[in-house]
C-alpha positions as a Python dict, from the first residue, in 0.01 Angstrom:
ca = {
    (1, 'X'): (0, 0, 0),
    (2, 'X'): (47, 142, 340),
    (3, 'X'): (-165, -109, 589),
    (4, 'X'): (-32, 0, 881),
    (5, 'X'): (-215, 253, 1070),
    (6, 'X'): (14, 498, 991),
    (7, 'X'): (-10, 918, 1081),
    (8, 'X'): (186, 1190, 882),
    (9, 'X'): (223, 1515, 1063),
    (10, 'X'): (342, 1761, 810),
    (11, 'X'): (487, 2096, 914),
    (12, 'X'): (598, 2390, 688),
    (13, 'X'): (934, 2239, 619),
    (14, 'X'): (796, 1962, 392),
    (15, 'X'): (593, 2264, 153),
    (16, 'X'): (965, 2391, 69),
    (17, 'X'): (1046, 2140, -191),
    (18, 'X'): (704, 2293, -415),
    (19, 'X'): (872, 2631, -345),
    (20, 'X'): (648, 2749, -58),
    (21, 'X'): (792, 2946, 216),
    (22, 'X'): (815, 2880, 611),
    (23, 'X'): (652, 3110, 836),
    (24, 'X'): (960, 3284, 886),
    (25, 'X'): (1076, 3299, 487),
    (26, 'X'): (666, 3460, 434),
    (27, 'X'): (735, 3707, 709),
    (28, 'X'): (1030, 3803, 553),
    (29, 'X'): (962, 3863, 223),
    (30, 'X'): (694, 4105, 336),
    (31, 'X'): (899, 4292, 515),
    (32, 'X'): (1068, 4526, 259),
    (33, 'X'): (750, 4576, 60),
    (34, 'X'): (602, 4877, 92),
    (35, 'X'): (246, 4982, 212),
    (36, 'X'): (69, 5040, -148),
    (37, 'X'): (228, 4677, -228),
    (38, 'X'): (104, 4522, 87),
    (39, 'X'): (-267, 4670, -26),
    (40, 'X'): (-230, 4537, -339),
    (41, 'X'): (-157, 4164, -182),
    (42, 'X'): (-474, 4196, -38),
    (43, 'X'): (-677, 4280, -370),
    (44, 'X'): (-756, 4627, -203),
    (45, 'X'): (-970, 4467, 38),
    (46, 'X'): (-846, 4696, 317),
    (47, 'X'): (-788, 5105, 366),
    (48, 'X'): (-448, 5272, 317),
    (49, 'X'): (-443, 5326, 694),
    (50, 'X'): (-516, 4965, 746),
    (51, 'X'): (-215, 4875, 465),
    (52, 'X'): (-6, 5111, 613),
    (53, 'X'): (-47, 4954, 969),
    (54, 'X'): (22, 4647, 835),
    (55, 'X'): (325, 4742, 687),
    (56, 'X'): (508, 4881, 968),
    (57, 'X'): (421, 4565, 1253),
    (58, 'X'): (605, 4347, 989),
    (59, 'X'): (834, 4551, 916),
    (60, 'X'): (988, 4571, 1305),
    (61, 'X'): (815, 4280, 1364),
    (62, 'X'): (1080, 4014, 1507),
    (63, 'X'): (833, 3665, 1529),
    (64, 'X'): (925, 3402, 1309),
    (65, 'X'): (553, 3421, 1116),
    (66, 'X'): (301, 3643, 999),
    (67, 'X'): (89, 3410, 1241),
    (68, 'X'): (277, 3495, 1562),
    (69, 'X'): (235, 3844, 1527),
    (70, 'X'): (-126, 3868, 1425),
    (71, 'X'): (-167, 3651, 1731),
    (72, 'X'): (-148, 3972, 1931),
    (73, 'X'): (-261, 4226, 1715),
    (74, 'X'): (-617, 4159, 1602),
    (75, 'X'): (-709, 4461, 1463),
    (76, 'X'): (-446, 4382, 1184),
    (77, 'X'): (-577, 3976, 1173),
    (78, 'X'): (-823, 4059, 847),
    (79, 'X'): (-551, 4254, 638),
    (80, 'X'): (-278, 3994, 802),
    (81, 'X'): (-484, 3683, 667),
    (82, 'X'): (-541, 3820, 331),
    (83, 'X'): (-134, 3872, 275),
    (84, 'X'): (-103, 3516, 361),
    (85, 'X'): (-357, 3413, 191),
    (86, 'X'): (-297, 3613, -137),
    (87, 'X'): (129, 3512, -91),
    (88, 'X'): (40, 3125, -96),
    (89, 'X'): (-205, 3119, -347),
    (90, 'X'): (41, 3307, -548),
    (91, 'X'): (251, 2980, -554),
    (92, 'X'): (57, 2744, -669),
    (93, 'X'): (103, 2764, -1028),
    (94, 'X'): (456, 2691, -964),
    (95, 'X'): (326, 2350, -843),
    (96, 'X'): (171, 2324, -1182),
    (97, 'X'): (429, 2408, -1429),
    (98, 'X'): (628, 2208, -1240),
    (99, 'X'): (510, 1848, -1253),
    (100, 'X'): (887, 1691, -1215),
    (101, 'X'): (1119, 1763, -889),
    (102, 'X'): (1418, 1525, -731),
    (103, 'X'): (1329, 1620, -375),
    (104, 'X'): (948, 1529, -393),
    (105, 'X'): (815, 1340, -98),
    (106, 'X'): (443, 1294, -198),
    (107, 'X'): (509, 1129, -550),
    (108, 'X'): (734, 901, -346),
    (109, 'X'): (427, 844, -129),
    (110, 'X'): (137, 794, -322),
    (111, 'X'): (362, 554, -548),
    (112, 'X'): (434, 335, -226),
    (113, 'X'): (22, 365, -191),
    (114, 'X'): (-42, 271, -516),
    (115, 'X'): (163, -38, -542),
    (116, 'X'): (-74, -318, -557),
    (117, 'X'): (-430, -130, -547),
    (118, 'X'): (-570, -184, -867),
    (119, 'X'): (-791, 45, -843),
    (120, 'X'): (-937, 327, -660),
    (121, 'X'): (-1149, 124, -419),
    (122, 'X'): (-885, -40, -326),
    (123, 'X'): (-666, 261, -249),
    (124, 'X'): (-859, 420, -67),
    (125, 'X'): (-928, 64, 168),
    (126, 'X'): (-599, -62, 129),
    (127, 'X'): (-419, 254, 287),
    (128, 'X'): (-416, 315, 670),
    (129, 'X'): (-322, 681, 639),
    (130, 'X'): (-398, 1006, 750),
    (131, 'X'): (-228, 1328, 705),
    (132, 'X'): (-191, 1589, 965),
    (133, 'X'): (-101, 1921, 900),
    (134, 'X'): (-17, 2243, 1028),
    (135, 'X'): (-18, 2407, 646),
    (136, 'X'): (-227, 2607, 480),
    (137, 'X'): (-212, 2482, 136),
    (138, 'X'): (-342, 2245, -4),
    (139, 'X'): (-53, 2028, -218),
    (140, 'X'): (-138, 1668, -46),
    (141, 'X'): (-530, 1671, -147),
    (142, 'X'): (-407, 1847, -467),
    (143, 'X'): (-162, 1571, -567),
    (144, 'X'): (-366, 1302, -432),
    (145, 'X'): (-658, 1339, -641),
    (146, 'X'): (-470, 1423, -988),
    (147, 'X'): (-281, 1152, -914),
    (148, 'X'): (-541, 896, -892),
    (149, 'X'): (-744, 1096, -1190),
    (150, 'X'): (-424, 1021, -1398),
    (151, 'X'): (-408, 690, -1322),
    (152, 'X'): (-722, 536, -1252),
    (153, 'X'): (-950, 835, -1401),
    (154, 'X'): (-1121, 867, -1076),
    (155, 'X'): (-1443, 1058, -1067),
    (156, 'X'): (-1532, 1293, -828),
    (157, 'X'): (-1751, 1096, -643),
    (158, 'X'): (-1421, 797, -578),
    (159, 'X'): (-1226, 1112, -518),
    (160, 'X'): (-1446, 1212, -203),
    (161, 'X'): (-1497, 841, -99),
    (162, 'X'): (-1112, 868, -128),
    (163, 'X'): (-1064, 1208, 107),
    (164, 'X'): (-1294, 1036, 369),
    (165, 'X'): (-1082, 713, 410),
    (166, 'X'): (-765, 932, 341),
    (167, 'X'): (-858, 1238, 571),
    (168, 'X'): (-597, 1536, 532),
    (169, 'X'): (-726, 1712, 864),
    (170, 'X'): (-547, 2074, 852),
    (171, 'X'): (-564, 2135, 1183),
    (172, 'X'): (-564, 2561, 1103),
    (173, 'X'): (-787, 2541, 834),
    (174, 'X'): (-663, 2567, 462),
    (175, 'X'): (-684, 2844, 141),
    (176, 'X'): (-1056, 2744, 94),
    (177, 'X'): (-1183, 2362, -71),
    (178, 'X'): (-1068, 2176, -380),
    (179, 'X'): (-1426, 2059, -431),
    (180, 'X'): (-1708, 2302, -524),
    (181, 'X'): (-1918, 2452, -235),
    (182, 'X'): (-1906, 2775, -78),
    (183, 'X'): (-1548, 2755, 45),
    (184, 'X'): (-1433, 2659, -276),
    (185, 'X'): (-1104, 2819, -402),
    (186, 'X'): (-940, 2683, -746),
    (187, 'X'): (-563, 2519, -723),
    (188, 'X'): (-380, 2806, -887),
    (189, 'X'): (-693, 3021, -854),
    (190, 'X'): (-471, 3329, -899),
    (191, 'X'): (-315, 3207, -1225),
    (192, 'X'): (-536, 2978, -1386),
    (193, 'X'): (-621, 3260, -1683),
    (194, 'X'): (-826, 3563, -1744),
    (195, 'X'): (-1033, 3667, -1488),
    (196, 'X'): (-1148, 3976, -1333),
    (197, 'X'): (-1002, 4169, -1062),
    (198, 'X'): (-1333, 4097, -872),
    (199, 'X'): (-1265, 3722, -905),
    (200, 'X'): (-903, 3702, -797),
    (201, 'X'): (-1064, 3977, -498),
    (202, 'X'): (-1295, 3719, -395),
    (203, 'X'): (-1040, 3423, -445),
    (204, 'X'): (-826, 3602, -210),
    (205, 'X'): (-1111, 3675, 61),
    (206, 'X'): (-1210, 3315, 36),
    (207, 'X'): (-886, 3182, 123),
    (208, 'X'): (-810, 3385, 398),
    (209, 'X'): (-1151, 3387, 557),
    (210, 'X'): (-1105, 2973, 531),
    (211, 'X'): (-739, 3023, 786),
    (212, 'X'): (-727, 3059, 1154),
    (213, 'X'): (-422, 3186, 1287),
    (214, 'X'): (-316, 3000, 1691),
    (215, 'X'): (-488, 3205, 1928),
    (216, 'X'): (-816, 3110, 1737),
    (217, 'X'): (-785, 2752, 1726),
    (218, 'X'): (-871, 2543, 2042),
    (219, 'X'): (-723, 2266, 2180),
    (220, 'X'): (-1090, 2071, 2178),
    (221, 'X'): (-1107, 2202, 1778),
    (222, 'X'): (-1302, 1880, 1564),
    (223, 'X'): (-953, 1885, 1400),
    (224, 'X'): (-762, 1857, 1666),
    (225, 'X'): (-979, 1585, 1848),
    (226, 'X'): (-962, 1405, 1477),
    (227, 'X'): (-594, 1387, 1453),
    (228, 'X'): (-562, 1277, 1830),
    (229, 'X'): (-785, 994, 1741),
    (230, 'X'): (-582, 886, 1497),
    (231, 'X'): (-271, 880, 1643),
    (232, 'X'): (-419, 673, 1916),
    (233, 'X'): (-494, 452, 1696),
    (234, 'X'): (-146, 491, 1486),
    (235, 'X'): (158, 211, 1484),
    (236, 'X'): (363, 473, 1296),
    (237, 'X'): (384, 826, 1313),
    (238, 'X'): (609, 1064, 1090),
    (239, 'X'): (691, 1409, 1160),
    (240, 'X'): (812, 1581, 858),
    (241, 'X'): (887, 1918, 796),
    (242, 'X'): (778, 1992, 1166),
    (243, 'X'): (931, 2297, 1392),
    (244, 'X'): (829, 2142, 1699),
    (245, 'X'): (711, 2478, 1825),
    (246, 'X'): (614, 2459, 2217),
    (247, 'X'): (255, 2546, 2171),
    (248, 'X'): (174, 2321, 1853),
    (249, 'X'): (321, 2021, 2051),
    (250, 'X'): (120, 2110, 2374),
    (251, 'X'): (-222, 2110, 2191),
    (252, 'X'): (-112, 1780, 1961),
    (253, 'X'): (-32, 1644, 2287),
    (254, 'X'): (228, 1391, 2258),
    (255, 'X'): (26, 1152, 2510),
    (256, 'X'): (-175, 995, 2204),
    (257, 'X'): (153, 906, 2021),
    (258, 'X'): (138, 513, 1998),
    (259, 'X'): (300, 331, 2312),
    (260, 'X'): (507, 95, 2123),
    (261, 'X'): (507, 199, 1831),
    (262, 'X'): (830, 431, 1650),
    (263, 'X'): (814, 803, 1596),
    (264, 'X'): (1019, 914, 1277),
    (265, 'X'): (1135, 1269, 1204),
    (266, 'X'): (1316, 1487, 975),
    (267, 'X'): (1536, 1777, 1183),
    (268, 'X'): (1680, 2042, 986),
    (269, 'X'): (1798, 2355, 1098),
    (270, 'X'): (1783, 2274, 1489),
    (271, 'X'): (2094, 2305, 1746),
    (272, 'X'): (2133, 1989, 1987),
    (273, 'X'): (1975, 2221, 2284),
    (274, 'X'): (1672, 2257, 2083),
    (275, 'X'): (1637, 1917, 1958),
    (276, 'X'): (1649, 1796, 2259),
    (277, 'X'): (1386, 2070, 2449),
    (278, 'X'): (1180, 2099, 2166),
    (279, 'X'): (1157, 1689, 2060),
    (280, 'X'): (1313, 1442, 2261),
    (281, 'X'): (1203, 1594, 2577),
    (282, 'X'): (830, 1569, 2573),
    (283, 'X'): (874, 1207, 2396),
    (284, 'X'): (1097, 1105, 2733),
    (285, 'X'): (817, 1279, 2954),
    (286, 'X'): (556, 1028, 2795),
    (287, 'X'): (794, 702, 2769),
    (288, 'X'): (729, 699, 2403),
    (289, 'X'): (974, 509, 2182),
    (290, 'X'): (1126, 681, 1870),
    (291, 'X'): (1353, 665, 1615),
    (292, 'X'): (1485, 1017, 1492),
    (293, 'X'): (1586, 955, 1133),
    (294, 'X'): (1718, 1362, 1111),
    (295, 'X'): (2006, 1253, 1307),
    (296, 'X'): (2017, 1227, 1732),
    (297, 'X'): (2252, 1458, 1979),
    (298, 'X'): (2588, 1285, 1842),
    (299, 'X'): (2415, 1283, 1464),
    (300, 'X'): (2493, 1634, 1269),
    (301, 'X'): (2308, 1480, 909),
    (302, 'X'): (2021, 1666, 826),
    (303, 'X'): (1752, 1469, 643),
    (304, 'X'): (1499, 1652, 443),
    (305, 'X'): (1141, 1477, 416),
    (306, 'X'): (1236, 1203, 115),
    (307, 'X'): (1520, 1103, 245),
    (308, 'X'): (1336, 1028, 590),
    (309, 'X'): (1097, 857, 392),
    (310, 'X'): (1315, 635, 166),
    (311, 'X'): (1559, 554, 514),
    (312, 'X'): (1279, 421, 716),
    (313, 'X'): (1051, 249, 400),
    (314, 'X'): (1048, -42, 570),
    (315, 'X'): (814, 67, 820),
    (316, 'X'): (566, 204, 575),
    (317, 'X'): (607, -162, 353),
}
């Protein structure tokens, strides 16, 4: 078990290994579809003008996410939503036919949480843990809770008990609820079997009505104030899979990183300039400690998220 308060903040890096894309890879992959595609991503939900609008802002579009560039055109936010929503939930089933990968960092995980629990009580007590995250999907409840239905046969009462000890806080909202209510949206809702267009339609709506894109999400946001708590609170804080983008570190605000405790994080695909603005900078502005396990200035080794993990164990342990 992890006892240690310990925080997670999990960027779009650390969804790659369960074959979901970065901002910049969704963004792309839009780009050379056409208009009538783009329409049909969105289950028809919008006008040809509307698709075809769409369709050209990504196309010359140069941001590295849908998200960026909705950011400043909000009469394309509803269509823009529904393409990311309907492109994620698209990949989900791959998370389900594949129940076995080398590079996976939450099996790793929830085994360290499981050692010694005995029980789902006592996982959910026994671990000091939240998750942070800037992602839309939701692999971390997902796992979580078929996890501990495999091993323990949790119900879904222990399974909510569970969530509230073991918050994920998504701190841009999330492709709709795992559990039933009025958000609710299936895992693999868009491949789970027959259905009828109208359900994968309002699957698709769900999701994307469920995700708010950065210029609608508030520094003073319940999530936001959550996941400030709890690194206040935190001895340990991981950042894996995260860009360190200027405006997601302003409103996480690196003042509520723990004073003496150690900051761990994977860095991949980053020069030395921008590891250094980007990370190192605002942790030296605050005179937190850290330990960079993605390799420092003279370091070139990239780590991805389970090797971070697997290095630094011993502070989890």
């Amino acid at each position: 078990m992890i006892k240690s308060p310990t925080v997670f903040i999990v960027g779009a890096g650390a969804s790659v290994p369960f074959k979901f894309p970065t901002g910049r890879q969704l963004l792309r992959e839009r780009k050379d579809q056409n208009a009538e595609v783009i329409r049909g991503m969105c289950a028809n939900q919008i006008s040809e003008d509307e698709a075809n609008a769409l369709h050209k802002a990504l196309r010359h579009s140069e941001d590295n996410s849908i998200d960026a560039l909705l950011e400043y055109r909000p009469d394309l936010e509803y269509a823009g939503k529904l393409v990311i929503a309907s492109s994620l939930l698209g990949r989900e089933q791959d998370c389900i036919n594949t129940t076995a990968r080398d590079d996976d960092w939450i099996q790793y995980l929830l085994s360290l949480m499981s050692e010694g629990s005995h029980g789902v009580d006592k996982f959910a007590a026994g671990n000091s843990v939240t998750f942070v995250t800037y992602n839309y999907d939701r692999l971390i409840e997902y796992k979580m809770t078929n996890h501990l239905r495999a091993k323990w046969r949790a119900t879904d009462k222990e399974l909510l008990k569970v969530l509230r000890r073991i918050p994920v806080i998504h701190l841009h909202g999330k492709l709709g609820t795992l559990t039933p209510g009025s958000r609710h949206v299936p895992f693999g809702a868009l491949n789970s079997g027959p259905k009828s267009r109208g359900t994968e339609a309002r699957m698709i709506v769900r999701a994307a009505q469920s995700i708010r894109i950065v210029h609608q999400v508030m520094t003073n946001d319940a999530a936001f104030l959550k996941a400030r708590r709890a690194l206040n609170k935190s001895n340990v804080v991981f950042f894996l899979g995260f860009g360190f983008g200027r405006e997601n570190v302003r409103r996480l605000d690196f003042k509520n990183l723990p004073r003496t405790g150690v900051v761990y994080a994977t860095r991949t695909n980053m020069t030395n300039q921008e590891y250094n603005k980007y990370f190192m900078d605002p942790l030296e502005a605050v005179k937190r400690n850290q330990i960079v396990g993605g390799g420092g200035p003279t370091i070139t080794e990239e780590w991805d998220c389970l090797k971070l993990i697997r290095e630094y164990v011993g502070a989890l342990i």
